[in-house]
C-alpha positions as protocol buffer text, in pm:
chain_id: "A"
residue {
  index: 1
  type: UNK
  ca { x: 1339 y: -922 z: 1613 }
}
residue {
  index: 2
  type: UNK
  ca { x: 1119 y: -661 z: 1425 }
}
residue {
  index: 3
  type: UNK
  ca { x: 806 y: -782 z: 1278 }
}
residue {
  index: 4
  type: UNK
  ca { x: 840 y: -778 z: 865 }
}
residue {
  index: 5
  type: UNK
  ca { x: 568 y: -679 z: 649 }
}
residue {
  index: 6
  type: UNK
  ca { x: 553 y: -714 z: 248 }
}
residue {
  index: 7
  type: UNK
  ca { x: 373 y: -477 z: 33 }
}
residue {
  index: 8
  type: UNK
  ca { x: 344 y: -376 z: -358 }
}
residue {
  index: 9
  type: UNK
  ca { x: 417 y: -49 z: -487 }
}
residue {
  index: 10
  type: UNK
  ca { x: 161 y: -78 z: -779 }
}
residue {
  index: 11
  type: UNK
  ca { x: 297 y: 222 z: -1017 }
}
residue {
  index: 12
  type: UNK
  ca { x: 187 y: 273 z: -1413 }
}
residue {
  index: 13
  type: UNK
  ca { x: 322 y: 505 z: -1690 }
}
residue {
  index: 14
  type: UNK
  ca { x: 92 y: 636 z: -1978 }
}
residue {
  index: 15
  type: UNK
  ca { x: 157 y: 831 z: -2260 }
}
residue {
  index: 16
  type: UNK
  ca { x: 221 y: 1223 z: -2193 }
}
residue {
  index: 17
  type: UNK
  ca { x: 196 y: 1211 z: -1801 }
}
residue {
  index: 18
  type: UNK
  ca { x: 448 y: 1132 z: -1526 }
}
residue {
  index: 19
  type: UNK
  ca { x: 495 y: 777 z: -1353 }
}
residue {
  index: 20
  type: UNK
  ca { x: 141 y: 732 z: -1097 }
}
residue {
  index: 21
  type: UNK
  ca { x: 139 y: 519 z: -790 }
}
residue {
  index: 22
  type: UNK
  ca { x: -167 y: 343 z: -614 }
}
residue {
  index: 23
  type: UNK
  ca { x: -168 y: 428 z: -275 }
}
residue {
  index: 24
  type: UNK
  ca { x: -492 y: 365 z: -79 }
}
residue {
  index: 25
  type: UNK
  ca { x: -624 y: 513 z: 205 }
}
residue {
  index: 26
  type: UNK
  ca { x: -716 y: 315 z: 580 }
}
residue {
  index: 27
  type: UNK
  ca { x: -1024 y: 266 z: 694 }
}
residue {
  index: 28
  type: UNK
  ca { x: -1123 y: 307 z: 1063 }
}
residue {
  index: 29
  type: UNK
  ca { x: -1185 y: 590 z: 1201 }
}
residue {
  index: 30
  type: UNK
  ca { x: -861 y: 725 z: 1356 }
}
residue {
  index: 31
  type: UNK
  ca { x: -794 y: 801 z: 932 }
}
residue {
  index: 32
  type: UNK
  ca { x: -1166 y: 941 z: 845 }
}
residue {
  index: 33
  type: UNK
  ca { x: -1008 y: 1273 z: 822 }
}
residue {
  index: 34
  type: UNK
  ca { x: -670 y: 1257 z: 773 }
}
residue {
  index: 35
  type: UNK
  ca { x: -542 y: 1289 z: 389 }
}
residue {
  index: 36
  type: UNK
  ca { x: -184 y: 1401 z: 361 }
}
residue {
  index: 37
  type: UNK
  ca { x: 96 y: 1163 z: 505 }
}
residue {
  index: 38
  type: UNK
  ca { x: -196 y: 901 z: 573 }
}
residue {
  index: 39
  type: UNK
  ca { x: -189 y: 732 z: 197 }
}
residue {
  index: 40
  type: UNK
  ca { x: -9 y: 345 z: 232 }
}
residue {
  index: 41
  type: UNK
  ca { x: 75 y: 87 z: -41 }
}
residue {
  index: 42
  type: UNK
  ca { x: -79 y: -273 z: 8 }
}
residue {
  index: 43
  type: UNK
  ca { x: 96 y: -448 z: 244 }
}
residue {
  index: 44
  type: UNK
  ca { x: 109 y: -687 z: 574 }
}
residue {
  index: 45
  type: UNK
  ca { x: 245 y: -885 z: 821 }
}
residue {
  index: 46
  type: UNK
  ca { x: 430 y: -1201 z: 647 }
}
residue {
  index: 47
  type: UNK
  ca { x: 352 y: -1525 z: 831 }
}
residue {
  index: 48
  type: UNK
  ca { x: 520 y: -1777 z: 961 }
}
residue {
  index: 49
  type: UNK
  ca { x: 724 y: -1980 z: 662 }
}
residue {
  index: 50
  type: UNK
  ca { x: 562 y: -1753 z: 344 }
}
residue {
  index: 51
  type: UNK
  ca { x: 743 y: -1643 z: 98 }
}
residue {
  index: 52
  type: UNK
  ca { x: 791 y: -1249 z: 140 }
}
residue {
  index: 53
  type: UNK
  ca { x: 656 y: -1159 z: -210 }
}
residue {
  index: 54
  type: UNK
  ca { x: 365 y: -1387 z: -194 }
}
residue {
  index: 55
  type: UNK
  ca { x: 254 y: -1252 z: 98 }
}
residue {
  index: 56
  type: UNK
  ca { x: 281 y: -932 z: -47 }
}
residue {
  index: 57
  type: UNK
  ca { x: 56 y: -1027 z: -335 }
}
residue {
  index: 58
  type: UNK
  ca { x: -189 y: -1194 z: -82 }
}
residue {
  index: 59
  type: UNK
  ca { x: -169 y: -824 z: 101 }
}
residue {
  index: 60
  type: UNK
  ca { x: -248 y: -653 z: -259 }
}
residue {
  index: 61
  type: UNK
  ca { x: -557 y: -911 z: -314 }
}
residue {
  index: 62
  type: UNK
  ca { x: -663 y: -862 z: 55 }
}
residue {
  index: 63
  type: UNK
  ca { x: -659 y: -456 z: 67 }
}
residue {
  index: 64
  type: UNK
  ca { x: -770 y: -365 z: -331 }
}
residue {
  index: 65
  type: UNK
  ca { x: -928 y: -719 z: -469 }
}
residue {
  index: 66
  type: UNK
  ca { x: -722 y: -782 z: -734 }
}
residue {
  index: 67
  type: UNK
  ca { x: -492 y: -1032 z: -789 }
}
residue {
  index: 68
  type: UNK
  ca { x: -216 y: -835 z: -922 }
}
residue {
  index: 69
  type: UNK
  ca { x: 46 y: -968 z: -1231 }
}
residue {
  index: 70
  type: UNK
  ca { x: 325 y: -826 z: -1398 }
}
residue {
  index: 71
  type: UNK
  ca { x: 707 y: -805 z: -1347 }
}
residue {
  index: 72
  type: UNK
  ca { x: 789 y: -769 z: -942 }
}
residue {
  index: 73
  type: UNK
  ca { x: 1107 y: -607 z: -933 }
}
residue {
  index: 74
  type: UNK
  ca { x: 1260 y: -573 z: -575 }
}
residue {
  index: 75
  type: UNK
  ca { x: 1278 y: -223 z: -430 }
}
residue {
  index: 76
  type: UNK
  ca { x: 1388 y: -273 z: -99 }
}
residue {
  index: 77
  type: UNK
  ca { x: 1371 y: -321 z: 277 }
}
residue {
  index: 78
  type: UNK
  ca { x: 1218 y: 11 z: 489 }
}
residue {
  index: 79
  type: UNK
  ca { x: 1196 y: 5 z: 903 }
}
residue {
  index: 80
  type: UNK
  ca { x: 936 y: 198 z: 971 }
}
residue {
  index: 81
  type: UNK
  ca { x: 898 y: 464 z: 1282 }
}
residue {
  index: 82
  type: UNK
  ca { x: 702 y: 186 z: 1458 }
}
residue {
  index: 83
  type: UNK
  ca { x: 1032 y: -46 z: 1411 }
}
residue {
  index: 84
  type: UNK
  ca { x: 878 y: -296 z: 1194 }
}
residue {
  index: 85
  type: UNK
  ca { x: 1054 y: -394 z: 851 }
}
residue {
  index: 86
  type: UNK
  ca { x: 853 y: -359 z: 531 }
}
residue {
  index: 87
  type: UNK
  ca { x: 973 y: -593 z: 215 }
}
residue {
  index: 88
  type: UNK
  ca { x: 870 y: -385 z: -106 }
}
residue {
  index: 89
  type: UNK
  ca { x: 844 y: -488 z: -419 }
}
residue {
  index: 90
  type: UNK
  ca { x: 789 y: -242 z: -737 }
}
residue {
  index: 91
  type: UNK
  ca { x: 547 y: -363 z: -1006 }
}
residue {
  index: 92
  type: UNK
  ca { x: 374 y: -226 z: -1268 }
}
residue {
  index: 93
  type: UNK
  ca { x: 50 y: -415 z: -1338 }
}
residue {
  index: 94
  type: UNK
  ca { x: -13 y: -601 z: -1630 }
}
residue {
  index: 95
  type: UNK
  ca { x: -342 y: -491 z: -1658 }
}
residue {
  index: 96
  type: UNK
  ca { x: -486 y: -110 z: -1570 }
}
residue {
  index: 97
  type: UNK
  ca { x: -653 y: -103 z: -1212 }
}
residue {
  index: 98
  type: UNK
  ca { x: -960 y: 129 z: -1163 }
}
residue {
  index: 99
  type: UNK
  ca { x: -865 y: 343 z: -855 }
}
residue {
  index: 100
  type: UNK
  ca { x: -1265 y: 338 z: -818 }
}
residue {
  index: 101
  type: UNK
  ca { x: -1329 y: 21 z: -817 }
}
residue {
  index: 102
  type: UNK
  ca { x: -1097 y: -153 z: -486 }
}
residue {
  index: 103
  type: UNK
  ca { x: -1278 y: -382 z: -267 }
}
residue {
  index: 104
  type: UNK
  ca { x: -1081 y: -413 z: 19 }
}
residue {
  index: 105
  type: UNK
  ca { x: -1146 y: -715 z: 363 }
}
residue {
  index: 106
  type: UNK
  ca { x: -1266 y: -523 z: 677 }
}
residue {
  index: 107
  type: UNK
  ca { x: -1154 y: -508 z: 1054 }
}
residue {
  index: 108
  type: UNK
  ca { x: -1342 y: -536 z: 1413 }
}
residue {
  index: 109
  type: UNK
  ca { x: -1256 y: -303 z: 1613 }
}
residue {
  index: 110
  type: UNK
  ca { x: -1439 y: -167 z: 1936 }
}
residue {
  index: 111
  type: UNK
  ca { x: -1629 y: 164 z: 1811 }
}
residue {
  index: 112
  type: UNK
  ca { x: -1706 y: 384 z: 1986 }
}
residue {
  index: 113
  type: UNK
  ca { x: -1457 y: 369 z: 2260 }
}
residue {
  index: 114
  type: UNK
  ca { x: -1568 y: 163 z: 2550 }
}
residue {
  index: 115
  type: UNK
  ca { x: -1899 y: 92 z: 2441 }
}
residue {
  index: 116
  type: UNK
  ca { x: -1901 y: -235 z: 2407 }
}
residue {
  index: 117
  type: UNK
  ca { x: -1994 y: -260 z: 2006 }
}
residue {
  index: 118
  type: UNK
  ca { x: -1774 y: -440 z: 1764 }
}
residue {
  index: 119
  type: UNK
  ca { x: -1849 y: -260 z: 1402 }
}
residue {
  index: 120
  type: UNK
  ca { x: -1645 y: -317 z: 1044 }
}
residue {
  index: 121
  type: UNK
  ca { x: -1467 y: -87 z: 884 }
}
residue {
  index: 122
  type: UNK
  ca { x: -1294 y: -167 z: 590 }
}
residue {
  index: 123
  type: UNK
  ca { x: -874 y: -175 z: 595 }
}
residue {
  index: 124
  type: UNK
  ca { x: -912 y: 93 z: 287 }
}
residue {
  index: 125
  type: UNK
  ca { x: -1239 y: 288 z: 237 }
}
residue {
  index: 126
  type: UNK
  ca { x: -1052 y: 420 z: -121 }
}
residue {
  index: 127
  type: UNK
  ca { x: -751 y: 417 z: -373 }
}
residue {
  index: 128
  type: UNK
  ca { x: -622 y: 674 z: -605 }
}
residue {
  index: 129
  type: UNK
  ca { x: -331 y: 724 z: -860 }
}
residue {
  index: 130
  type: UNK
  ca { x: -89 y: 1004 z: -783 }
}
residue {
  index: 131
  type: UNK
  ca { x: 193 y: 1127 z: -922 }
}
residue {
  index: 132
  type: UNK
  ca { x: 506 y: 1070 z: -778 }
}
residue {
  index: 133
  type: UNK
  ca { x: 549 y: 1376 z: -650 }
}
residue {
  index: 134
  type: UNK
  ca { x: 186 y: 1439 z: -499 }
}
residue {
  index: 135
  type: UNK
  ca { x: 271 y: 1064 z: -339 }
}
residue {
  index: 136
  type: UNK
  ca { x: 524 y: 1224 z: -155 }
}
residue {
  index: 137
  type: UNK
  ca { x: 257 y: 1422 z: 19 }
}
residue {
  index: 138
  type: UNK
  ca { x: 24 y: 1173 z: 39 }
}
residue {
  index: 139
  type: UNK
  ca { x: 209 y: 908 z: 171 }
}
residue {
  index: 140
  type: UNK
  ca { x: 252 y: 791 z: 514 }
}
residue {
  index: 141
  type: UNK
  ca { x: 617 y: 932 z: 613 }
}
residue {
  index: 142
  type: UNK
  ca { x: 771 y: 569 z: 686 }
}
residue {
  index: 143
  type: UNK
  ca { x: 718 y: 468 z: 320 }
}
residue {
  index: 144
  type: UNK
  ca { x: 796 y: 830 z: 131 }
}
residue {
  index: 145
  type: UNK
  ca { x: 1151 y: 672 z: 35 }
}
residue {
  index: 146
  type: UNK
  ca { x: 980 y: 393 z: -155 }
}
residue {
  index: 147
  type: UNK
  ca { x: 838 y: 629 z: -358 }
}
residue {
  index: 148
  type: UNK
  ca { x: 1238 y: 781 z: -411 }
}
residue {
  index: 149
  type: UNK
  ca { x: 1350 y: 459 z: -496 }
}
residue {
  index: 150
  type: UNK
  ca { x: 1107 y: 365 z: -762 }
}
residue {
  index: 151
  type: UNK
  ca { x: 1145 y: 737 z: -926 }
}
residue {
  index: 152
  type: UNK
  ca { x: 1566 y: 610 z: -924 }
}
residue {
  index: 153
  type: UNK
  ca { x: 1480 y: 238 z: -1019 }
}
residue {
  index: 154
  type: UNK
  ca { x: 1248 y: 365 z: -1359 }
}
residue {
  index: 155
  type: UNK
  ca { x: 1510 y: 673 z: -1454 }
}
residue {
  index: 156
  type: UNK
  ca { x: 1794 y: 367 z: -1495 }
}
residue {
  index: 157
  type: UNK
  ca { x: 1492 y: 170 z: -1753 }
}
């Protein structure tokens, strides 16, 4: 069975400007200099027994710092190339979030390769609103039909 993962696709709408997205960009290394098709909502692995959204919101407070409130509205289920199963859920945040301001948890990981030293690296070094269509760029290519079905889910509002 596939492993599931639940994320947020944190989206807001302001006055005179299309529908923007928060997408935030992985730490580590292997990312430093990537940019388009490397942008990812929050989300991870659900464990054993959680509810799917709440681990999504855990995922949200784990990646950007914030606990996140408003009106989760269900987007849907996405396998991604990897074969894992991402839960998504579409919200748009009852308060604003400064892109700027995201404190995400870190990672270990061995750096540089085989030399023995264990250094931190944060699981986002940086968020950003985009518009829905520069999200389509930006995104990683697993998750650009999220970004489809929240552009169909707020043309039927």
């Amino acid at each position: 069975m596939p492993k599931k993962s639940a994320g947020l696709l944190i989206f807001r709408r302001r006055p005179g400007t299309s529908p923007e997205v928060l997408l935030g960009h992985p730490g580590g290394p292997f990312w430093a200099r990537k940019d388009d098709e490397a942008w990812t909502i929050p989300k991870g692995l659900v464990e054993t027994g959680e509810d799917p959204l709440e681990a999504a919101r855990r995922e949200a407070f784990e990646e950007i710092g914030l606990q996140v409130e408003g009106d989760f509205r269900w987007l849907g289920q996405y396998r991604q190339p990897g074969g894992k199963l991402v839960l998504v859920w579409a919200v748009e945040p009852a308060a604003d979030i400064a892109a700027d301001a995201i404190v995400s948890n870190s990672f270990l990981m061995e750096w540089p390769p085989r030399s023995g030293r264990q250094q931190a690296f944060p699981e986002i070094d940086r968020a950003r609103w985009f518009p829905l269509e520069e999200a389509e760029t930006k995104i990683l290519k697993g998750q650009r039909p999220m970004i489809e079905d929240l552009r169909n889910l707020l043309a039927k509002q």
